[in-house]
ROLUMTI-741907 format. One record per residue (C-alpha): residue number from 1; x, y, z. Coordinates in steps of 0.5 Angstrom, whole numbers, plus 500, padded with zeros to 3 digits. Each point is the difference from the previous one (the first is absolute). Last residue first. Layout:
N
(NUM (X Y Z))
...
***
This chain:
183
(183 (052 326 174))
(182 (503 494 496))
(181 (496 496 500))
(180 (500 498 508))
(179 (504 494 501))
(178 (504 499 494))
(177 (502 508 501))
(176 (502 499 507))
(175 (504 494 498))
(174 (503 503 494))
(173 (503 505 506))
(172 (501 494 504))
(171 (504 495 496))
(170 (504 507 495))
(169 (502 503 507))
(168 (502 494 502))
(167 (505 498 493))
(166 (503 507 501))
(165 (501 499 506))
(164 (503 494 499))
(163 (504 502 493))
(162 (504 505 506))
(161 (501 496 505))
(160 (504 495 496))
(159 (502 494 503))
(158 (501 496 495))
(157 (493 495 503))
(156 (497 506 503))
(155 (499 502 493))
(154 (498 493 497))
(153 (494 501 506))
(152 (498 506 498))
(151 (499 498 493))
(150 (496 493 502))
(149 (496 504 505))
(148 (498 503 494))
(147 (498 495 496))
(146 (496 497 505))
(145 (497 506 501))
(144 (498 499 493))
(143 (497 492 501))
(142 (497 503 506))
(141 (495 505 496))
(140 (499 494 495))
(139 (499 495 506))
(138 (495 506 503))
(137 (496 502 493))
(136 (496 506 502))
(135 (493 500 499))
(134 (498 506 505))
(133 (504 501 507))
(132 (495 502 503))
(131 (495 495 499))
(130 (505 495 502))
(129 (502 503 507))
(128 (506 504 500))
(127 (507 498 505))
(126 (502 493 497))
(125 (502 503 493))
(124 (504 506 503))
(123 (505 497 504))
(122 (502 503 506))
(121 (496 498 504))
(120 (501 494 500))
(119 (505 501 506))
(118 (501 508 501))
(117 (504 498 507))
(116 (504 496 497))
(115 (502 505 496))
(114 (501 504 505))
(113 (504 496 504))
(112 (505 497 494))
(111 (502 508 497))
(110 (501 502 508))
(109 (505 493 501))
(108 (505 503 496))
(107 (504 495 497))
(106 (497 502 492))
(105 (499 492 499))
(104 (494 500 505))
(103 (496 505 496))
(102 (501 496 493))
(101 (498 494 504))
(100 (494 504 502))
(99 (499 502 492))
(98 (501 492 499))
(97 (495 498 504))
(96 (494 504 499))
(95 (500 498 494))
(94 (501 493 502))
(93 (495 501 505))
(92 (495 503 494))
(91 (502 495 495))
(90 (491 497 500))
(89 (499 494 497))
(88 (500 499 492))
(87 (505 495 498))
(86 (505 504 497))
(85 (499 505 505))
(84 (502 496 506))
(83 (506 498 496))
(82 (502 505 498))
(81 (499 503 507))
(80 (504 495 502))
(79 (506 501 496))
(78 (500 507 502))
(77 (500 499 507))
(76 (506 495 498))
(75 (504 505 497))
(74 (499 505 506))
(73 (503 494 505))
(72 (506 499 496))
(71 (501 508 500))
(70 (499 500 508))
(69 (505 494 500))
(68 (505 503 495))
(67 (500 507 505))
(66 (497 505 498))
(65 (503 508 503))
(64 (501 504 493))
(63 (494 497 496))
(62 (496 500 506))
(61 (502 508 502))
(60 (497 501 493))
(59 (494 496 501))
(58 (499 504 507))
(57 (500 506 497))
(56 (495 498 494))
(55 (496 497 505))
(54 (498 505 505))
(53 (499 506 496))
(52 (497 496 494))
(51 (496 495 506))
(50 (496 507 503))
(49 (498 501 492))
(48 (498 493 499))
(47 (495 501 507))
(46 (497 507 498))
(45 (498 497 494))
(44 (497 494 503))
(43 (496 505 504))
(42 (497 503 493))
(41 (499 493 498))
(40 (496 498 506))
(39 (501 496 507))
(38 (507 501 503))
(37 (499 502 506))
(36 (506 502 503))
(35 (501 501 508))
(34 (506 503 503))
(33 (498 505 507))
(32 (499 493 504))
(31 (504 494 498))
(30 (496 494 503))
(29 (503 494 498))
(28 (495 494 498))
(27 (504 493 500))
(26 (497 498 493))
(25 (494 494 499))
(24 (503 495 495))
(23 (497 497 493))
(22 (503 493 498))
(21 (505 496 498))
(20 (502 499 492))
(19 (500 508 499))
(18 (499 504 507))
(17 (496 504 501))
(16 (501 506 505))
(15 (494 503 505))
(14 (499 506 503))
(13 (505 505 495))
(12 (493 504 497))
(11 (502 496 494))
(10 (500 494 502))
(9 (493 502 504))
(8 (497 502 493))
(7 (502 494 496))
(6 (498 494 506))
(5 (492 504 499))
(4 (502 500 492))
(3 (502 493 500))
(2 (494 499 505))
(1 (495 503 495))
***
């Protein structure tokens, strides 16, 4: 019940887990006019959508614009998020990582504070209570993503804008359909 409670309020921006360390209360930042509640699987769709606008522009820029650093920096949020699903805990902050990370590569910093703003939001497996969602497998779900962000990041890595659009149209288009059955 507290995992699912913690869950809940991740998920709603209110508090951040940190691995190791602790859970943490967030500084609220009213934003009046932009509030997303992500919370059923026609929402989530909604959410992938609005992502496959922002992202696939912004990962064409990150594979243009990155610096070594920032390509470093992506590396290890894969690697922790690896590591976060090879011993079952939750990989939603490496996940969330790796795309804000993506987000800050493009030297824009439109594509970072909207991503900033959408938080955990934006990843679809913390949004949806259990019974929702069904019986989906979660860490073989994140394993796929995994795959995907791999492809993605190999694209930034060469510097070819266009293998990175194409390997996020793929992330958040199998995303959505992982995620709502393909409806």
């Amino acid at each position: 019940v507290v995992r699912e409670a913690l869950s809940k309020l991740q998920a709603s921006g209110l508090v951040e887990t940190r691995h190791g360390i602790g859970t943490f209360v967030l500084e609220q930042h009213t934003q009046p006019g932009l509030r997303l509640h992500v919370d059923t699987v026609a929402s989530v769709r909604n959410m992938l959508e609005l992502r496959l606008g922002l992202e696939v522009q912004a990962v064409a820029l990150a594979a243009l614009r990155r610096s070594d650093a920032q390509l470093a920096h992506m590396r290890q949020a894969l690697d922790d998020y690896q590591a976060s699903l090879a011993n079952n805990d939750s990989c939603v902050e490496e996940d969330k990582r790796f795309h804000q990370l993506i987000a800050e590569a493009t030297g824009n910093t439109f594509f970072t504070d909207i991503m900033q703003h959408l938080g955990t939001a934006m990843i679809p497996r913390t949004q949806v209570n259990a019974v929702e969602r069904g019986g989906a497998d979660f860490a073989q779900l994140g394993q796929l993503a995994n795959l995907e962000h791999e492809a993605i990041y190999n694209a930034i890595k060469r510097q070819d804008p266009d293998a990175a659009r194409a390997a996020m149209v793929l992330h958040l288009t199998n995303s959505r359909d992982r995620f709502s059955g393909h409806s």
